[in-house]
C-alpha positions as a Markdown table, in Angstrom:
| # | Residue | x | y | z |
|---|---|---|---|---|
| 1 | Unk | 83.6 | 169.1 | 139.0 |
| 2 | Unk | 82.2 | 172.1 | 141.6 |
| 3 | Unk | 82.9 | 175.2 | 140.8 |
| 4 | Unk | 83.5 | 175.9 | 144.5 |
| 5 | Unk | 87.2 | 176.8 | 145.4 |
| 6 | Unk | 86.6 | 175.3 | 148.5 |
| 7 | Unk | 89.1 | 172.2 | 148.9 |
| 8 | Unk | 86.9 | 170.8 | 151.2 |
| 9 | Unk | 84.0 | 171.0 | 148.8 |
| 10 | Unk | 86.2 | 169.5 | 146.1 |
| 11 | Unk | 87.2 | 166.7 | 147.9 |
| 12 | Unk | 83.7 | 166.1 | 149.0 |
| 13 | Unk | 82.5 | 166.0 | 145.1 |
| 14 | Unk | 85.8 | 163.5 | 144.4 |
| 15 | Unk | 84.7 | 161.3 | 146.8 |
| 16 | Unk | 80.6 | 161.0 | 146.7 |
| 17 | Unk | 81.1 | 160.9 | 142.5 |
| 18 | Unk | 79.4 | 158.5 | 140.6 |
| 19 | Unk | 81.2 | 155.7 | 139.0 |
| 20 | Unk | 81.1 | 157.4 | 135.4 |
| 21 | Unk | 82.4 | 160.5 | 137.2 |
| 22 | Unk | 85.2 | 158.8 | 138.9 |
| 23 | Unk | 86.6 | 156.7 | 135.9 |
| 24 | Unk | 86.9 | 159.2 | 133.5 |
| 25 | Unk | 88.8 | 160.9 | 136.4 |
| 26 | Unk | 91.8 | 158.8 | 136.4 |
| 27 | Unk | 94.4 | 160.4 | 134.1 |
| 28 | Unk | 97.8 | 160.6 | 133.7 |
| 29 | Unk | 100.2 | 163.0 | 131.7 |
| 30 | Unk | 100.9 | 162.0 | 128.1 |
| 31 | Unk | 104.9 | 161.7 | 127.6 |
| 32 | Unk | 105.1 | 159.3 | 124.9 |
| 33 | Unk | 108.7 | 157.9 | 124.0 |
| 34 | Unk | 108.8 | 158.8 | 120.3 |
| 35 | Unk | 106.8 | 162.2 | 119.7 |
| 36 | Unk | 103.8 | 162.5 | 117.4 |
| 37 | Unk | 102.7 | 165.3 | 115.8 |
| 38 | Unk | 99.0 | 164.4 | 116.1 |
| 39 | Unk | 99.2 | 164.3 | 120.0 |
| 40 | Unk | 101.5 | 167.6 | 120.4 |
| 41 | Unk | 98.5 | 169.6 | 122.1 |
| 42 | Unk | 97.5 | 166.5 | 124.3 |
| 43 | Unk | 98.5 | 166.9 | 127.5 |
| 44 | Unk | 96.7 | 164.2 | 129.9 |
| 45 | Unk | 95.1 | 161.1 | 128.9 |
| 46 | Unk | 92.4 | 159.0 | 130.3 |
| 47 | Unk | 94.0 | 155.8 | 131.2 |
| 48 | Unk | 93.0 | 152.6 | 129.5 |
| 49 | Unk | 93.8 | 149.0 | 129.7 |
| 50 | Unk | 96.0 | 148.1 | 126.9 |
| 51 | Unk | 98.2 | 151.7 | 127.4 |
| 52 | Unk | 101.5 | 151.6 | 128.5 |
| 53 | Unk | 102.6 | 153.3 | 131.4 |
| 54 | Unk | 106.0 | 154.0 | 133.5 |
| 55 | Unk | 105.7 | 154.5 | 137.1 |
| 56 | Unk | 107.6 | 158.0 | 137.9 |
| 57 | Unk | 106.9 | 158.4 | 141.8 |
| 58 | Unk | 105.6 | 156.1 | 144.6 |
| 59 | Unk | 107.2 | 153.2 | 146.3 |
| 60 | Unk | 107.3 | 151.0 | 142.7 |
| 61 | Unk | 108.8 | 154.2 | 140.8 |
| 62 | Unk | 112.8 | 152.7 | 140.9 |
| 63 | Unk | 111.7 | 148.9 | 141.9 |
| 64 | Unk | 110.4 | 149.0 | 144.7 |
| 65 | Unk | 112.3 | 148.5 | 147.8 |
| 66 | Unk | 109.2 | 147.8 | 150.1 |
| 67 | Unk | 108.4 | 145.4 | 147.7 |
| 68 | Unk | 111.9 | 143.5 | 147.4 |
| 69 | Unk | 113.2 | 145.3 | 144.9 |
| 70 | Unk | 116.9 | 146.6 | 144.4 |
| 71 | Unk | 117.2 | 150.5 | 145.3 |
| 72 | Unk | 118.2 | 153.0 | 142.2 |
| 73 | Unk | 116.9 | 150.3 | 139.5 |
| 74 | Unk | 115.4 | 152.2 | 136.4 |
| 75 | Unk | 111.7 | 153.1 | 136.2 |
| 76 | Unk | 109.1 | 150.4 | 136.2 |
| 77 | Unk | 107.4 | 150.5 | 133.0 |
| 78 | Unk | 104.2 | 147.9 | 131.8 |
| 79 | Unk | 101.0 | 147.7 | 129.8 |
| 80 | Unk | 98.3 | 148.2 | 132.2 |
| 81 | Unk | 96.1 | 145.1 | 133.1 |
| 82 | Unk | 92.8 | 146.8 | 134.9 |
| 83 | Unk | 91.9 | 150.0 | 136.1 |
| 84 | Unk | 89.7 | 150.5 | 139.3 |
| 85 | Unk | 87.9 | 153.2 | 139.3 |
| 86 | Unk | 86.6 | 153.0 | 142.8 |
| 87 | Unk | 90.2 | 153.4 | 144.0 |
| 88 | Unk | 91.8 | 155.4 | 141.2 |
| 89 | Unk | 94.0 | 152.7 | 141.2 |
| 90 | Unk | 96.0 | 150.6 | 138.2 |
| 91 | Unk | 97.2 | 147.2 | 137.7 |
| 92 | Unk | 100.4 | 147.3 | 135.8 |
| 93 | Unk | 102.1 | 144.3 | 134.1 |
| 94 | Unk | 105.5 | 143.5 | 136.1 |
| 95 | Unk | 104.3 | 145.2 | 139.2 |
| 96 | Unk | 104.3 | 142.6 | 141.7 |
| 97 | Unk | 105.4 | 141.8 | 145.5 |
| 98 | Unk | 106.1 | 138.1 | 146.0 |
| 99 | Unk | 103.9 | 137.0 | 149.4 |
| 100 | Unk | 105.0 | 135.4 | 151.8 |
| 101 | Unk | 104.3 | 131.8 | 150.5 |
| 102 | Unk | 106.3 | 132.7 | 147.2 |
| 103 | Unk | 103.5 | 133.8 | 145.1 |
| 104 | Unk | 103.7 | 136.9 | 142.8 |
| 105 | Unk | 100.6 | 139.2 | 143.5 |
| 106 | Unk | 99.5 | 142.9 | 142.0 |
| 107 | Unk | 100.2 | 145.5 | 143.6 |
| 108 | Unk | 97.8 | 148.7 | 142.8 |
| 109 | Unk | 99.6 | 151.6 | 141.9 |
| 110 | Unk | 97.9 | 155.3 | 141.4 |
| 111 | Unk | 97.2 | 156.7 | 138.3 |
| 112 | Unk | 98.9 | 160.1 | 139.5 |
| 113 | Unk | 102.4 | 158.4 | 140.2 |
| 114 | Unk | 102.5 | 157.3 | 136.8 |
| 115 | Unk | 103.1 | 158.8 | 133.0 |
| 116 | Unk | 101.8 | 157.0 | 129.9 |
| 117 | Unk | 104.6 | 156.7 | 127.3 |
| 118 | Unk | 102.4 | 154.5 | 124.6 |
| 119 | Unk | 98.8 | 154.9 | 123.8 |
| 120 | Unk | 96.8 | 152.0 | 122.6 |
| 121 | Unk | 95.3 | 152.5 | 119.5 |
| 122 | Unk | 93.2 | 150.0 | 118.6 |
| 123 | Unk | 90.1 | 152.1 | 119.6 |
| 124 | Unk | 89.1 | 154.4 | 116.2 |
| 125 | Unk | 87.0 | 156.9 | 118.1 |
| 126 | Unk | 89.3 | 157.5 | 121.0 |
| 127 | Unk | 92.4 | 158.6 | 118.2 |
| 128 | Unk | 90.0 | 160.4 | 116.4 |
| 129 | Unk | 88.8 | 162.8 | 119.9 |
| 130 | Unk | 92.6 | 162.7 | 120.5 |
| 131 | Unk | 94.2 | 164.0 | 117.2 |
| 132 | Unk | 91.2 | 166.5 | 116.4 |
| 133 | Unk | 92.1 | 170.2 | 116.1 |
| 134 | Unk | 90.9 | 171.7 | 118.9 |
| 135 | Unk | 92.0 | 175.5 | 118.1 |
């Protein structure tokens, strides 16, 4: 990113990034729902499809009332389906508003209103850069 502590510069750079730039971008804080040892200095991870995420804030945090959801319900939590790097946006499994014609569609939620609480680890290389000592 710029060095610049300029927020206007800095949102300037966030915006014109290339597409490389941008997706590696979008991540969310690591808060997994059974600790492991070999992710205790991980903070923030970049978000994948196959990872599991809860939704924390945002309209689809406790359901999703604007949606037709039921207000207080517990925390939205899915495998997520795509990322979009243009938008910053994810695709989560079980995130949906029913349209008018009765038809479930996605609904994009941001990757800063949500926490991963399961990595996928299916990719070798990404646990390996993950679980490295760093000190």
């Amino acid at each position: 990113m710029v060095k610049s502590s300029k927020p206007g510069k800095q949102r300037k750079a966030q915006a014109n990034a290339p597409m490389h730039i941008r997706r590696r971008n979008i991540t969310a804080r690591l808060m997994l729902d059974s600790p492991d040892d070999r992710l205790a200095h991980v903070r923030s991870v970049t978000v994948r499809v196959g990872d599991t995420v809860r939704v924390v804030r945002g309209d689809m945090a406790h359901g999703g009332k604007r949606h037709g959801g039921k207000r207080h319900a517990s925390t939205t939590q899915g495998a997520v389906l795509g990322v979009d790097a243009s938008t910053g946006r994810l695709t989560i499994e079980g995130v949906t508003s029913t349209k008018s014609d009765n038809r479930e569609e996605a609904v994009p939620v941001h990757a800063s209103n949500v926490v991963v609480v399961r990595l996928d680890e299916s990719d070798k290389l990404r646990m390996q850069k993950l679980t490295e000592n760093r000190s």
